[in-house]
N, C-alpha and C positions, 0 to 999 in steps of 0.2 A: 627324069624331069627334075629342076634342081625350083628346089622351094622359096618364097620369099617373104620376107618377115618386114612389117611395120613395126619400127620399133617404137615410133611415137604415138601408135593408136592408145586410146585409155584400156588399160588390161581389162580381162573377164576378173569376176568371183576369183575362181578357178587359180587363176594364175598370179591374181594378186596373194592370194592366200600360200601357195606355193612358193610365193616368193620372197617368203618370210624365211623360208629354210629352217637351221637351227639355231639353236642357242637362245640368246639372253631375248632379243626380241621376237621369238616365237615364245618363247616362254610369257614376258610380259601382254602379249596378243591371245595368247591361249585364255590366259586369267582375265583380259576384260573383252572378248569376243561374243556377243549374247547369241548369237545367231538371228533366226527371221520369227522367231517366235515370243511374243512378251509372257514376260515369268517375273514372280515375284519369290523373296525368302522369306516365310511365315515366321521364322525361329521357331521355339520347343513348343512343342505340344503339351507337356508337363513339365512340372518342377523336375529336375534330375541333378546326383551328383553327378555324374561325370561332364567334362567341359571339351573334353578331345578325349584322341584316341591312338596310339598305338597298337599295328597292329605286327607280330611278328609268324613270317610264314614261312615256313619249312619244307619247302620245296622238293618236291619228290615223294615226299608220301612217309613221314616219320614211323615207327611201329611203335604199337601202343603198348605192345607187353614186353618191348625192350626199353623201356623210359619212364610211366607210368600206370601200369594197368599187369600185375603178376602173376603169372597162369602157371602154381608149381603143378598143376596136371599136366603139362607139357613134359616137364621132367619127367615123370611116370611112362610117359609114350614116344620119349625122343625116339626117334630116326623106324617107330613102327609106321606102316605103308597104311596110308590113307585116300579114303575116295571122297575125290569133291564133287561138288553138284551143285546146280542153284544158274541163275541168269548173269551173274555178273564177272562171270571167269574173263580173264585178258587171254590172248594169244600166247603166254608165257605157262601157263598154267597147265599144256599137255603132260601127256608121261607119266610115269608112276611119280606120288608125291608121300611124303613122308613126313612125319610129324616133327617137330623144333622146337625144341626149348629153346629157353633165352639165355647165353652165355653169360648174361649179366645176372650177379647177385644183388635182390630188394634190401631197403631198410622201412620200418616203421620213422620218419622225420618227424618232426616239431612237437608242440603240444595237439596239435591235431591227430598226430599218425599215418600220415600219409604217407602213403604208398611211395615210393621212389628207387630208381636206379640208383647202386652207389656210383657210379660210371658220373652222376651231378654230385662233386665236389663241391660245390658253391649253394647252387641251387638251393638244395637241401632245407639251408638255413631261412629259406623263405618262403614255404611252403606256409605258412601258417596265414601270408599275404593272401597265397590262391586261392582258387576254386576249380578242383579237375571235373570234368565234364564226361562219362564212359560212355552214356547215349545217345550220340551223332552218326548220322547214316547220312549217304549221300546214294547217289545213282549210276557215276560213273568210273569204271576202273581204269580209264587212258586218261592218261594224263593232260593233253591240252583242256578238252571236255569237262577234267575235275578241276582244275585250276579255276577255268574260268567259272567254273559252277560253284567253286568258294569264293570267289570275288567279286563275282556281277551278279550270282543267282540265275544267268544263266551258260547252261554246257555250251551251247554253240556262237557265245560271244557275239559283241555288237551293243550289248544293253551296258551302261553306265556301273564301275566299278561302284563300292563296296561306299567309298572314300570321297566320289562324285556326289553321291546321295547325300551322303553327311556334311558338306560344306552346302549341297545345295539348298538343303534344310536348315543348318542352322550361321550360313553366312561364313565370314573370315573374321578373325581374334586382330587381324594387322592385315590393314590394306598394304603395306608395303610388303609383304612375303603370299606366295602361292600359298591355297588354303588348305593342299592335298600335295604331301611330299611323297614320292616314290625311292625307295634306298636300292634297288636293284645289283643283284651279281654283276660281274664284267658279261656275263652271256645270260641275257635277259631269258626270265622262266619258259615255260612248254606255253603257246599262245602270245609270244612277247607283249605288246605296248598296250593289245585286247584286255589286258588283265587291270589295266588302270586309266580306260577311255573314259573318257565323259558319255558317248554312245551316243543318244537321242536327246541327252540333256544338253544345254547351253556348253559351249567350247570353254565358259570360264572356267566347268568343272573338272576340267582333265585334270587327270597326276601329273603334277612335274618331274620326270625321273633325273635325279643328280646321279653324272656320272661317279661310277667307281674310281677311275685312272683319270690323272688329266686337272686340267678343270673344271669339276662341277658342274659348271653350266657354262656353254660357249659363249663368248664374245661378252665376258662379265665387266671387265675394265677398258676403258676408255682406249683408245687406240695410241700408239708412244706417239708423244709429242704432242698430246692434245690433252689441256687442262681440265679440271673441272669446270672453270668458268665461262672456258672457250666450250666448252661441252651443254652449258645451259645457256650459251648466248647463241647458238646454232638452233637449239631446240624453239628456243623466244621464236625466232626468226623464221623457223618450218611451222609450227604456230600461228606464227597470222599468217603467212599465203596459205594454211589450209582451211583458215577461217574463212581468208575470202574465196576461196573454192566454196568449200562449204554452202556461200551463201547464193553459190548459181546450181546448186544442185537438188534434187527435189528427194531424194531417199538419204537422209544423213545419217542415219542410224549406224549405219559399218562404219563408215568415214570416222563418225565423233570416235567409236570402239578405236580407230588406230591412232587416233590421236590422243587417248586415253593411256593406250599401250605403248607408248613413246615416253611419257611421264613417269608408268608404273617403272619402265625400264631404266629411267635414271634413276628413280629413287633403290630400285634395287639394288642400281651400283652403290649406292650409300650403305645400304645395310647387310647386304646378302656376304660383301667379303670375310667381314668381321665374322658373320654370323658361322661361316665355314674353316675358320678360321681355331684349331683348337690348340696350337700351340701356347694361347696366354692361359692354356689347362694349367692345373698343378700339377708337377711331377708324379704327385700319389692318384691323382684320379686316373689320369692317363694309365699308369700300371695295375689299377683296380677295376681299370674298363680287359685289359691284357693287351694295351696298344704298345708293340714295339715287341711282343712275342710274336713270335712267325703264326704258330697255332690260331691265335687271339686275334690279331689285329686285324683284320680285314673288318669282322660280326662283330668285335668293340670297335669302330670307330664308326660305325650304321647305330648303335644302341646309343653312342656317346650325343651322335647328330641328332638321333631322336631327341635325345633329354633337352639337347639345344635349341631345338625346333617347334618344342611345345610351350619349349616355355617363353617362347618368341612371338608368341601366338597363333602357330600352324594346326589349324583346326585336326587333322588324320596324316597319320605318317604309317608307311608300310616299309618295312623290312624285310627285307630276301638272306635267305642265308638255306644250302642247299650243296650237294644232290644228296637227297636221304633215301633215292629207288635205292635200296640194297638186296637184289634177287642172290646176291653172292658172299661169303664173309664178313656178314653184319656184326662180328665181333669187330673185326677190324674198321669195317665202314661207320657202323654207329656209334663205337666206341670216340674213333676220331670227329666225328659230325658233332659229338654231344659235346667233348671238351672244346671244340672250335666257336661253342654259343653258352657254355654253360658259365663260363665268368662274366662275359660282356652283359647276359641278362643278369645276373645275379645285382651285378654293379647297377645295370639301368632301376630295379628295383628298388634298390639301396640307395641311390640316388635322391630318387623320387621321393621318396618316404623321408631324407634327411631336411628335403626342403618345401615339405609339406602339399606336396602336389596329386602324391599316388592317389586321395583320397578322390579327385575330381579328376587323374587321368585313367582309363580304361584300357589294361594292357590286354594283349591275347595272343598267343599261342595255337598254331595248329599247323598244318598242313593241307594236302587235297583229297586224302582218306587215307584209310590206315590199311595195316599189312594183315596177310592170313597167319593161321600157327602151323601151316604146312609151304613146303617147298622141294622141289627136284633135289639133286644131287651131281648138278652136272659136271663140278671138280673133283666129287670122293667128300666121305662124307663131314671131313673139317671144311667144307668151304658151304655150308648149308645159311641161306641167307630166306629170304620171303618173300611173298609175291602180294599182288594189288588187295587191298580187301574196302569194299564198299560198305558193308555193312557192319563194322564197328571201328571207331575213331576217336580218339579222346582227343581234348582240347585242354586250357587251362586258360582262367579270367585273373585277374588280379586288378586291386583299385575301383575304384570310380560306382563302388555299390553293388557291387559282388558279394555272396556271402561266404565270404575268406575264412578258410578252414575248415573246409568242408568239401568232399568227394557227391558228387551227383553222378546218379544211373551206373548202369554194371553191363557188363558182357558175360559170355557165356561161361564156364570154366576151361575151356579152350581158345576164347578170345575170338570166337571165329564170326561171333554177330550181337548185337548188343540186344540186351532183352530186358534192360530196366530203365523207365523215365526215358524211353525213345524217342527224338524227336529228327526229321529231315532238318537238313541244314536251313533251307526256310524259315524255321524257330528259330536258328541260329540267330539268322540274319534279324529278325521279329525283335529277338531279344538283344543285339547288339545297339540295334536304333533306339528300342525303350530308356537303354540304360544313359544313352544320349539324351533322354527328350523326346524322341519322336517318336510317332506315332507311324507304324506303315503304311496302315490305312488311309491317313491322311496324305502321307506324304508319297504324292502323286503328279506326273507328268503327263499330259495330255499329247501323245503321240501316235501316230499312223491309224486315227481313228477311236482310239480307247487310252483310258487313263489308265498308267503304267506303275509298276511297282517294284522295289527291291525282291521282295517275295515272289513275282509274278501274278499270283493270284492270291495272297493272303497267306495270312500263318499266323500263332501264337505265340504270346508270352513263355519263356521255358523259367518259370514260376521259382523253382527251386534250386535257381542258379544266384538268385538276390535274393539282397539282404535284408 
């Protein structure tokens, strides 16, 4: 039976919303879309340095005692045959497993001492900025589950990222730019777009993810042959007949939203090209970020967009830079993973600090949980790489009120679960908002019957991470 379509009936919800597709006006619709719910942004709960945030995520699951966190008893017991146990083992975890050192040699860095890979060439010299983190435990060892359980708080995704929360609380720096930037790989993480929805909160808070290849974001410039002026003299003119729509229609609340998002989207064309725009760089930042090294470029020119971003007034930007599962050859794999981000951040620091910002931007570092000190042997025993570990995970804070230069909580002498100043990533999240301003407890959404949370149900300050 062949279907038939009115094409002049007035669209559903549904289909108007749909029919935005992608690019530049979905993007400008996303950022002033309130939904059917009225919401207000209280701003800070407290005084706080930090003003934004960068956050950088390492997708796959970094290891903590191949980077920061040094287990010479590992040496002691490489490739002896170990029995694991405990609730959190992956599917990868059968078989006999055996114990793994870290093919990388530590140094003591800065005037702090801190611990670090020499495999961070750059790095290194900035350690006195951070603050490592060894007492993070999470719940899950599959990967979509932990992602999402590092960036929404929750494993089974749907609740509003990380990022959502913090523009919803404390507003946008520039109504003219989205207030929550996503930097995303060419093959978006384990849980793709889940990892930075707005969820139950208002549509304005979604992540804008800027593509990797391509343009950035579709449909950014005007279409050939159509001016700037012929571009705002269309707009005047869709303007008033939506005005006088408008005024025969009795729920304007979406309406005004898309005629809201027609403006945000011109004015983005003003600002956004520039703003993506890094060619008027210097020659030496460019080469200080590693853009135009094969190694470098991709995770320096996401660190480079960061700096550009924040200081543009983009309330949260998130970085992807990944795959760190290395069940196989983590010399090889991590070796290469750490010099592909260990300039780009070094630079984004260096940056930061040159033009007096790191003090009010809140950087961070981590992944979706860290590695075990054992693993199979499924190549022979040069290809001994590690498997999921839930229960111990470091992280690293820098900027924005962190107490820089200084190592918090410990793991075990095998790395295998953290045992000092332990906290669920719920503190995490408790203390990432603090350091913003907010309060979690306060900062609440009234959804599907009960007021809603980053944490879920609450969580603490992790005290000893600020300064």
């Amino acid at each position: 039976m062949q279907t038939t379509h009115n094409y002049f009936a007035t669209p559903s919800r549904r289909e108007a919303l749909f029919g935005l597709g992608a690019g530049l006006g979905a993007v400008a619709m996303s950022s002033l879309l309130r939904g059917e719910e009225e919401f207000s942004v209280a701003g800070p709960h407290h005084i706080a340095k930090a003003k934004r945030c960068i956050f950088l995520m390492m997708e796959g699951g970094p290891s903590h005692m191949d980077t920061f966190d040094p287990k010479p008893e590992l040496a002691k017991r490489h490739l002896q045959k170990f029995q694991r146990s405990g609730d959190t083992e992956s599917a990868m975890s059968s078989g006999q497993r055996y114990f793994v050192k870290s093919p990388f040699e530590f140094i003591k860095a800065g005037q702090s001492g801190a611990d670090i890979s020499t495999e961070w060439k750059y790095l290194k010299d900035y350690v006195d900025d951070m603050c490592f983190y060894r007492g993070c435990q999470v719940e899950s060892v599959n990967h979509p589950t932990a992602c999402y359980h590092v960036n929404t708080g929750n494993q089974f995704g749907g609740d509003p990222g990380i990022g959502s929360w913090v523009t919803y609380g404390l507003g946008t720096l520039n109504d003219n730019l989205p207030g929550f930037v996503v930097l995303p790989r060419t093959s978006y993480p384990q849980g793709g777009a889940g990892n930075w929805s707005n969820g139950f909160l208002p549509a304005k808070y979604q992540g804008t993810p800027l593509r990797p290849k391509g343009s950035p974001i579709l449909d950014l410039n005007t279409p050939v042959g159509i001016s700037r002026e012929q571009d705002r003299r269309s707009l005047d003119l869709l303007s008033k007949l939506n005005e006088k729509h408008k005024d025969s229609r009795f729920d304007k609340g979406e309406l005004e939203a898309r005629m809201e998002s027609y403006e945000l989207a011109y004015r983005m064309q003003s600002e956004v090209p520039d703003l993506l725009d890094i060619s008027g760089e210097k020659q030496t930042t460019l080469e200080a970020y590693g853009i135009g090294n094969e190694k470098t470029d991709a995770f320096g020119r996401k660190c480079l967009l960061a700096r550009r971003l924040v200081e543009k007034g983009v309330r949260f930007v998130q970085a992807y830079a990944g795959n760190w599962d290395s069940h196989d050859y983590i010399s090889k794999a991590h070796g290469s993973l750490i010099r592909s981000v260990d300039k780009p951040i070094a630079s984004l620091l260096g940056d930061l600090k040159d033009r007096g910002m790191l003090n009010d931007t809140l950087v961070i570092w981590c992944g979706e949980f860290g590695r075990t000190p054992d693993n199979g042997l499924r190549g022979g025993a040069a290809s001994y790489g590690r498997d999921h570990n839930a229960k111990a995970m470091t992280m690293w804070f820098a900027g924005g009120g962190v107490d820089a230069g200084h190592t918090v909580g410990a793991t075990d002498e095998i790395g295998a679960e953290a045992v000092d100043c332990v906290h669920h990533i719920r503190d995490v999240h408790v203390t990432l908002l603090h350091l913003l301003g907010l309060d979690d407890n306060k900062l609440s959404y009234y959804h599907a019957g009960r007021h809603k949370q980053l944490s879920q149900f609450g969580g603490e300050v992790i005290t000893e991470l600020l300064a």
